[in-house]
C-alpha atoms as one frame of an Amber mdcrd trajectory, in Angstrom:
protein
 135.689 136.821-160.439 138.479 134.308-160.476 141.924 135.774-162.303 141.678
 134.319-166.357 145.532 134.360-165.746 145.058 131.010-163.932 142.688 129.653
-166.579 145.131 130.718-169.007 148.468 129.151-167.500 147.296 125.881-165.902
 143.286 125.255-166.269 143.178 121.956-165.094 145.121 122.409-161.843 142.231
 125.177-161.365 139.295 123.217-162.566 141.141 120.496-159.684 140.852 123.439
-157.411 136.735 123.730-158.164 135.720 120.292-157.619 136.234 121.255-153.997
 133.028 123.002-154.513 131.346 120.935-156.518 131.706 122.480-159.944 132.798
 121.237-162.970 134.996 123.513-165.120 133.799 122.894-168.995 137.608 122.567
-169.590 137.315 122.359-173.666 134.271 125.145-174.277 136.796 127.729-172.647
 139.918 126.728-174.700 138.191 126.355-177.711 136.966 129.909-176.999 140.460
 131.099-175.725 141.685 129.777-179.250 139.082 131.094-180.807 139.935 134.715
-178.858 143.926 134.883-180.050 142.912 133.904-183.665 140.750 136.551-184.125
 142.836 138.880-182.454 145.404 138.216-184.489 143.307 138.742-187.794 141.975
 142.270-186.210 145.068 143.746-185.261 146.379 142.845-188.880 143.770 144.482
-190.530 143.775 146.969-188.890 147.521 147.330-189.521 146.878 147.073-193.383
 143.700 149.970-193.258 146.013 152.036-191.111 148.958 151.625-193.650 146.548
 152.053-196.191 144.580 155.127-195.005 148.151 156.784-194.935 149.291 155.808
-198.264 145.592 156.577-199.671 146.052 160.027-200.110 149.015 159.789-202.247
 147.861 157.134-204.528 144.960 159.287-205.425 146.753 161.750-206.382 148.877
 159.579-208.728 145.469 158.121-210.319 144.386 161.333-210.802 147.743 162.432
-212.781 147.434 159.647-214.558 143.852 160.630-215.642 142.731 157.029-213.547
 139.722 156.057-212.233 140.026 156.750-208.140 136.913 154.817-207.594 138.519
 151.418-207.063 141.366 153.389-204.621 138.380 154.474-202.375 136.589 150.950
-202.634 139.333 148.857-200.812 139.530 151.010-198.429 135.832 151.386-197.256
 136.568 147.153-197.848 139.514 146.864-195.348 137.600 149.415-193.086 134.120
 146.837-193.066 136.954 143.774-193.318 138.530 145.461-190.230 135.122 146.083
-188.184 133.639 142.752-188.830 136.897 141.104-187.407 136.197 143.765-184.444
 132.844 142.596-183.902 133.917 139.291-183.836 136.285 139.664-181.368 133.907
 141.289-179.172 131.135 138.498-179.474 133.931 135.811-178.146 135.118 138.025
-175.731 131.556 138.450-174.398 131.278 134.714-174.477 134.445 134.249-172.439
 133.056 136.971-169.906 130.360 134.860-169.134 131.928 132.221-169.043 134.349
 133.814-166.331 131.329 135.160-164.545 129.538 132.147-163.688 132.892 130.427
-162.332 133.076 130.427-158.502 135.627 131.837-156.383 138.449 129.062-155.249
 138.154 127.877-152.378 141.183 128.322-149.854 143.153 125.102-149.643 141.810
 124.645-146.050 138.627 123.738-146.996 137.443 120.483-146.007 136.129 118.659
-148.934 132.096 117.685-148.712 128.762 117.673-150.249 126.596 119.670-148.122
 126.059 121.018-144.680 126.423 117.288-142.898 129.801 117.360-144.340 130.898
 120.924-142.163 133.344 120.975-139.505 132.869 121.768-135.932 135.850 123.726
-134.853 135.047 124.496-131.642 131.405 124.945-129.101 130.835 127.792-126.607
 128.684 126.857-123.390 126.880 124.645-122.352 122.758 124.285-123.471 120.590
 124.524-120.454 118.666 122.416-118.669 115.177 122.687-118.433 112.738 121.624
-115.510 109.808 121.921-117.726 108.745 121.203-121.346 110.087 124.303-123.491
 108.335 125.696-126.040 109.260 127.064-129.547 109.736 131.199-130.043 106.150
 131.036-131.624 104.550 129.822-128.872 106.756 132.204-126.311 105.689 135.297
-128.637 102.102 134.269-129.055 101.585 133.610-125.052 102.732 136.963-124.260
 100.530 138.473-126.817 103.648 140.271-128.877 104.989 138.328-131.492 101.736
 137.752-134.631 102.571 136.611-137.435  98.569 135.960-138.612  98.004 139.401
-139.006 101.662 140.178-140.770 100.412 137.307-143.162  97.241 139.646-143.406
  99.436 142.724-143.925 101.935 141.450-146.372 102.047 137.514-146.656 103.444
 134.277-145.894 107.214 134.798-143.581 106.475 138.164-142.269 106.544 138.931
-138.643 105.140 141.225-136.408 106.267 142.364-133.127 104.760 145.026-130.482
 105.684 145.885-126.759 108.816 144.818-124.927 109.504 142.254-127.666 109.969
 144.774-130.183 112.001 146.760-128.146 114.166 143.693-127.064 114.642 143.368
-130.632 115.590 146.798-131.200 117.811 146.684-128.485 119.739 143.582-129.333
 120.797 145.942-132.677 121.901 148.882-130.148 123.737 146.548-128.069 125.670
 144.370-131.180 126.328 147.725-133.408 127.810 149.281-129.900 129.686 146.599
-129.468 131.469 146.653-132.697 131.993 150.342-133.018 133.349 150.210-128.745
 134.764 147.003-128.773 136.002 145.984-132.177 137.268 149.521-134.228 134.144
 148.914-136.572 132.895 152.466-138.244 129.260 152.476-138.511 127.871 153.176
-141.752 124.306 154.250-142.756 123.582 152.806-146.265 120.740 152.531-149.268
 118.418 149.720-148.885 117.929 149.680-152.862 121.340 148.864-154.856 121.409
 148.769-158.761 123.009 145.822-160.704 126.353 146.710-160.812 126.495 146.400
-157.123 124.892 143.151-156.946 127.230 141.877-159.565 130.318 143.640-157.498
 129.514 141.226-154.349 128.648 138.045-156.944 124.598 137.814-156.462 124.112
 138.386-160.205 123.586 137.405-162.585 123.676 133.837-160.644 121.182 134.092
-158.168 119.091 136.822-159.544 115.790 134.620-158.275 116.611 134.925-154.943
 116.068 138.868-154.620 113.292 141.162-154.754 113.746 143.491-158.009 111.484
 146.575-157.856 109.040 146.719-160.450 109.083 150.691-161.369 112.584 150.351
-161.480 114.427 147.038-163.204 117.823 148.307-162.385 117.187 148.822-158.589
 117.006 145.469-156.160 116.075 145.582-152.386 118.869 144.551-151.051 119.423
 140.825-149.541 122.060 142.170-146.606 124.385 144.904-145.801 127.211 143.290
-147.167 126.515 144.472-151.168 126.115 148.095-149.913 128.395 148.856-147.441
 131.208 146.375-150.001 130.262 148.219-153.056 131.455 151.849-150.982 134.481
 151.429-152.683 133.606 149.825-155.893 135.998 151.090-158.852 137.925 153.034
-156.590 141.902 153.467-155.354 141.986 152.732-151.413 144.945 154.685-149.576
 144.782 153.342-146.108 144.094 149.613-144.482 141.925 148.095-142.861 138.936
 149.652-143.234 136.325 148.191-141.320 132.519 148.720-141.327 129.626 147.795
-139.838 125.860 148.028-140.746 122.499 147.807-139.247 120.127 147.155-142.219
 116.760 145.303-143.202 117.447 142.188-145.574 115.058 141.189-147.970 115.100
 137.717-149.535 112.626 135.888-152.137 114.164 132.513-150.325 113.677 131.075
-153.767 114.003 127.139-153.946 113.357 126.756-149.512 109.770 125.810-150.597
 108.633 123.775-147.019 111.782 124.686-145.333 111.819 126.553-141.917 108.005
 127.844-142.383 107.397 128.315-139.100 108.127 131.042-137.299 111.386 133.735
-138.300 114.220 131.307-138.867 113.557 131.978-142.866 111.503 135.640-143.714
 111.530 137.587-146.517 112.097 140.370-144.722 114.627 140.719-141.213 117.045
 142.092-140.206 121.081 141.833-139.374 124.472 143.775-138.615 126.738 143.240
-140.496 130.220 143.720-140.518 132.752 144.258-143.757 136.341 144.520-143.639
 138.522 145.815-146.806 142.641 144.243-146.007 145.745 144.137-147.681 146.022
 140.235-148.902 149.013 138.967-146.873 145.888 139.927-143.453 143.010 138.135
-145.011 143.216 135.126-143.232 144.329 136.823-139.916 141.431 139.127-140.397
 139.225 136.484-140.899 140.055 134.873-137.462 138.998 138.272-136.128 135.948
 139.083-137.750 134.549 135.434-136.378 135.661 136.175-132.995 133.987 139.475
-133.098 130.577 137.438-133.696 131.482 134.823-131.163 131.882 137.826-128.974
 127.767 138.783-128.930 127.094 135.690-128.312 129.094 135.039-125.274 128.190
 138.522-123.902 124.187 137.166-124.340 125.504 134.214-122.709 124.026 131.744
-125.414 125.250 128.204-125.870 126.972 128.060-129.935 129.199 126.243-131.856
 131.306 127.385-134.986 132.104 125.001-138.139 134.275 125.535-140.722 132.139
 124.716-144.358 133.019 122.150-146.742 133.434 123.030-149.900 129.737 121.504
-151.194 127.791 123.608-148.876 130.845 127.006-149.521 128.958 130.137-151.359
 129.914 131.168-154.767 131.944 134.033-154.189 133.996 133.022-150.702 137.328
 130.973-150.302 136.225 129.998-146.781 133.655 130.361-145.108 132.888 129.620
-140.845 129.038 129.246-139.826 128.067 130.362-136.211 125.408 128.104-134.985
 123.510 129.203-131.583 121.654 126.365-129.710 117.693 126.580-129.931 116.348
 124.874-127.118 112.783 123.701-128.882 114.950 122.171-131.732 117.367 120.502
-130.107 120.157 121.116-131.981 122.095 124.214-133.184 121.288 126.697-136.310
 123.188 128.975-138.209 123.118 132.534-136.789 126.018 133.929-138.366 128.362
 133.044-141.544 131.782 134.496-141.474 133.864 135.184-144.897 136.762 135.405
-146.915 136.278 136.403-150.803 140.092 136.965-151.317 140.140 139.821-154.090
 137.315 137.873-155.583 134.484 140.501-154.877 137.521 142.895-155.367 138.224
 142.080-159.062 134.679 142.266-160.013 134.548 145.647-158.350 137.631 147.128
-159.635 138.562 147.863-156.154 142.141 148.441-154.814 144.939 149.344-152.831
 148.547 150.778-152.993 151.234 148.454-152.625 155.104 148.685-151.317 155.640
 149.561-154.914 152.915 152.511-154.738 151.463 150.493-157.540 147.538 149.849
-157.494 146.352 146.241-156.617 143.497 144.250-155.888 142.546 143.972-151.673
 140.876 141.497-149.817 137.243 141.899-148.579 135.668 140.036-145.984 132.114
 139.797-144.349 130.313 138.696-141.162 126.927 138.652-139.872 127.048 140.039
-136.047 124.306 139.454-136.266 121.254 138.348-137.488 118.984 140.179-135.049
 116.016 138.096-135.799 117.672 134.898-135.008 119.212 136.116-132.104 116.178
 137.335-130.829 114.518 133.782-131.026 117.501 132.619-129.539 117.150 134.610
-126.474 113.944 134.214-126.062 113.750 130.331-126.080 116.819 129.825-123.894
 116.060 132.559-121.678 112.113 131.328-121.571 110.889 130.333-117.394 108.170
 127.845-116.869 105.281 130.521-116.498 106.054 131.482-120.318 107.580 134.463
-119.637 111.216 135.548-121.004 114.161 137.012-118.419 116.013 139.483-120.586
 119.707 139.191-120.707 121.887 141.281-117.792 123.607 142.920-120.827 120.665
 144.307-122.621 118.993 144.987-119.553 120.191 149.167-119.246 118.633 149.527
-122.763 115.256 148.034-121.542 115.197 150.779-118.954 116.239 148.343-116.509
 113.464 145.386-117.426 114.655 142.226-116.188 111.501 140.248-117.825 109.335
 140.160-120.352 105.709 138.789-119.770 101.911 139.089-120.452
C-alpha cells in the first residue's frame, strides 16, 4: 500500500507518478471522500466532546431536578440522544474510512523513477545478454518432443490424472529436475548468504493481502473449498514475506530462500503457452526474499538479480535481462528486471526469472518493520527473486543441451548429483 500521506499532500504529482503504470488515479472520488473523512471527523469528535461533558455534568443535574421535585426523564433523554447522535457520527466515519481503504488498496505501488515508460512487454528494456545461443547441426526440437522421445516427460496421462497444464515426469528427467532445485537452493545458501526456509504451501488472506495478491487478483489463485480463508499458494514469495508480517525486525538483511510448489489458476492466458510447461497450474520455483533497511533497496536489488544470473551462467545457458516498463510492471513492485533464458525451438528468449523491488510497499500492508538510528520503529524494504523457476529451467536445459539422436547431455555442474550421469536418453 502506497503512503495516504502522499495522496494527502500533493495527489496529482502522485497520480503523475501512476500513469507510468498505466493507471489512472480517480483524483476527485478520493478528495471528495478525504473531505468527506475530516468533516465527519470533526462532527464525531465534537459530539463526543458534548456527551463526555455531559455524562459528567449528568449526575449533578439530576440531583438538582430531583430537589426541585423535576421530572429527570428529559435529563436522561438527551443523553441516550447525544450518545445515538455520537454513534451514528461514529458509524459514519467508519463507512468513509472503509471507502477510502479501498480505495487505497486497489492503488498500485509507484514505480521507481527509473522505470522506462511503456505499454507492455515490447516496450521492456534489454540491459544486458549472457552467451551466446548455440548452433545447431540438425533441426531441434521443442522440450515436448525431447521428453516424449525418451519416454519421461507425459503430459496425456497428467491430463488423465488431474487436467489440462499438468506434467508428469519419471526416470532421469525427474531426477534432473530434482536436482536442478538441489543445485540452485545450494547455491544460494553456499554462494549467496541465503537461509533456507521450509514454509506452508496453504496461506490465509491476510498473507495474500500482505504481498498485494488480494483482493486484486483473487481469480488467479486456487482457494480451497473446505476452507475459504486458506489459498494454495501462487509462489514462495507470500510465505516466506509474510514470516515477519506485523512484527518489529532487530537485525538487517535478512535473506531467505525457498524451494516450494506454485500453484496458479493462470486466469485470463486462455490459448497462451498451452503446450508443454512454460504456463502450468502447478510447478515449481526457488525463490529468494530479502527484508533491507531502505537506503540498500536498490543496491540489494542489483544483488538479488545477479544471484539469478548466477544459475544460469553456472548451467551455461544463453539469457538476457530487461528492465520492465512501467505497462507491463506488477502491482505491488517499484521496479522490476525479467531474466529471459534462450529456448532454442522458439527462437527467441522467455522469461525465467523476475527480480523485485516493493520498497516498503508489501511492508506497509504487513505492518512490518525495523529499528532506525533513532531506535524508532519504521517500515523496511522487501524484495523478491525467482532463482529459479525449476520447470523452466529444466526445459531450458533440456532443449539447448538436446544432441541429434534426441538424447539430452546433462550439465557438468549437475552432473555429481546425477551420480555422475553425463546423458540422459531412451
Amino acid at each position: 500500500m502506497i503512503d495516504p500521506k502522499l495522496l494527502r499532500a500533493d495527489i496529482d504529482t502522485t497520480a503523475q507518478q501512476l500513469k507510468i503504470k498505466n493507471y489512472d488515479l480517480d483524483i476527485k472520488a478520493f478528495l471528495a471522500l478525504e473531505a468527506q473523512r475530516k468533516s465527519l471527523q470533526s462532527d464525531a469528535e465534537r459530539l463526543q466532546q458534548e456527551r463526555n461533558a455531559y455524562a459528567k455534568s449528568m449526575g449533578q443535574l439530576i440531583g438538582q431536578a430531583k430537589k426541585n421535585g423535576e421530572d429527570i426523564a428529559p435529563l436522561k433523554n438527551k443523553g441516550e440522544e447525544l450518545k445515538k447522535d455520537s454513534i451514528a457520527a461514529d458509524l459514519a466515519l467508519l463507512d468513509v474510512q472503509d471507502q477510502l481503504e479501498q480505495i487505497l488498496h486497489s492503488i498500485p505501488n509507484i514505480p521507481h523513477n527509473s522505470v522506462p515508460a511503456g505499454i507492455d512487454e515490447s516496450d521492456n528494456i534489454e540491459v544486458r545478454r549472457w552467451g551466446t545461443p548455440k548452433e545447431f547441426t540438425f533441426t531441434v526440437k521443442d522440450h515436448v518432443d525431447l521428453g516424449a522421445g525418451i519416454g519421461q516427460l507425459d503430459f496425456n496421462r497428467a491430463s488423465k490424472i488431474t487436467g489440462s497444464r499438468f506434467s508428469l515426469m519419471r526416470g532421469p528427467l525427474a531426477g534432473l529436475h530434482r536436482a536442478l532445485t538441489q543445485f540452485m537452493i545450494g547455491t544460494h545458501i553456499n554462494d549467496h548468504g541465503y537461509e533456507e526456509v521450509y514454509v506452508p504451501y496453504a496461506v490465509n488472506k491476510e498473507s495474500l493481502f500482505g504481498t498485494g495478491q488480494l483482493p486484486k487478483f483473487e481469480e488467479d489463485l486456487f482457494k480451497l473449498e473446505d476452507n475459504r480463508e486458506f489459498y494454495l499458494i501462487p509462489t514462495a514469495e507470500v510465505p516466506v514475506t509474510n514470516i515477519y508480517r506485523e512484527e518489529i525486525i532487530d537485525d538487517l538483511p535478512i535473506k531467505l530462500v525457498a524451494h516450494t510448489p506454485c500453484f496458479r489458476s493462470e486466469a485470463g492466458s486462455y490459448g497462451k503457452d498451452t503446450r508443454g510447461m512454460i504456463r502450468q497450474h502447478q510447478f515449481e520455483k526457488v525463490e529468494m526474499v530479502q527484508f533491507v533497511r531502505p537506503e540498500d533497496s536498490w543496491d540489494a536489488l542489483e544483488d538479488l538479480v545477479g544471484h539469478a544470473e548466477m544459475i544460469l551462467q553456472k548451467l551455461e545457458l544463453p539469457y538476457r535481462t530487461v528492465t520492465l516498463c512501467g505497462g507491463d510492471l506488477g502491482f505491488s513492485a517499484a521496479k522490476t528486471y525479467d531474466i529471459e533464458v534462450w529456448l532454442p525451438s522458439q527462437k527467441k528468449y522467455r522469461e525465467i526469472s523476475s527480480c523485485s523491488n516493493f520498497s516498503d510497499f508489501q511492508a506497509r500492508r504487513m505492518k512490518t518493520r525495523y529499528r532506525n538510528e533513532q531506535n524508532k520503529p519504521a517500515l523496511l524494504h522487501t524484495l523478491n527473486g525467482s532463482g529459479l523457476a525449476v520447470g523452466r529451467t529444466l526445459l531450458a536445459v533440456m532443449e539447448n543441451y538436446q544432441e541429434s539422436d534426441g538424447s539430452i547431455s546433462i550439465p557438468k555442474v549437475l552432473r555429481p548429483l546425477m551420480n555422475g550421469a553425463k546423458s540422459i536418453t531412451v
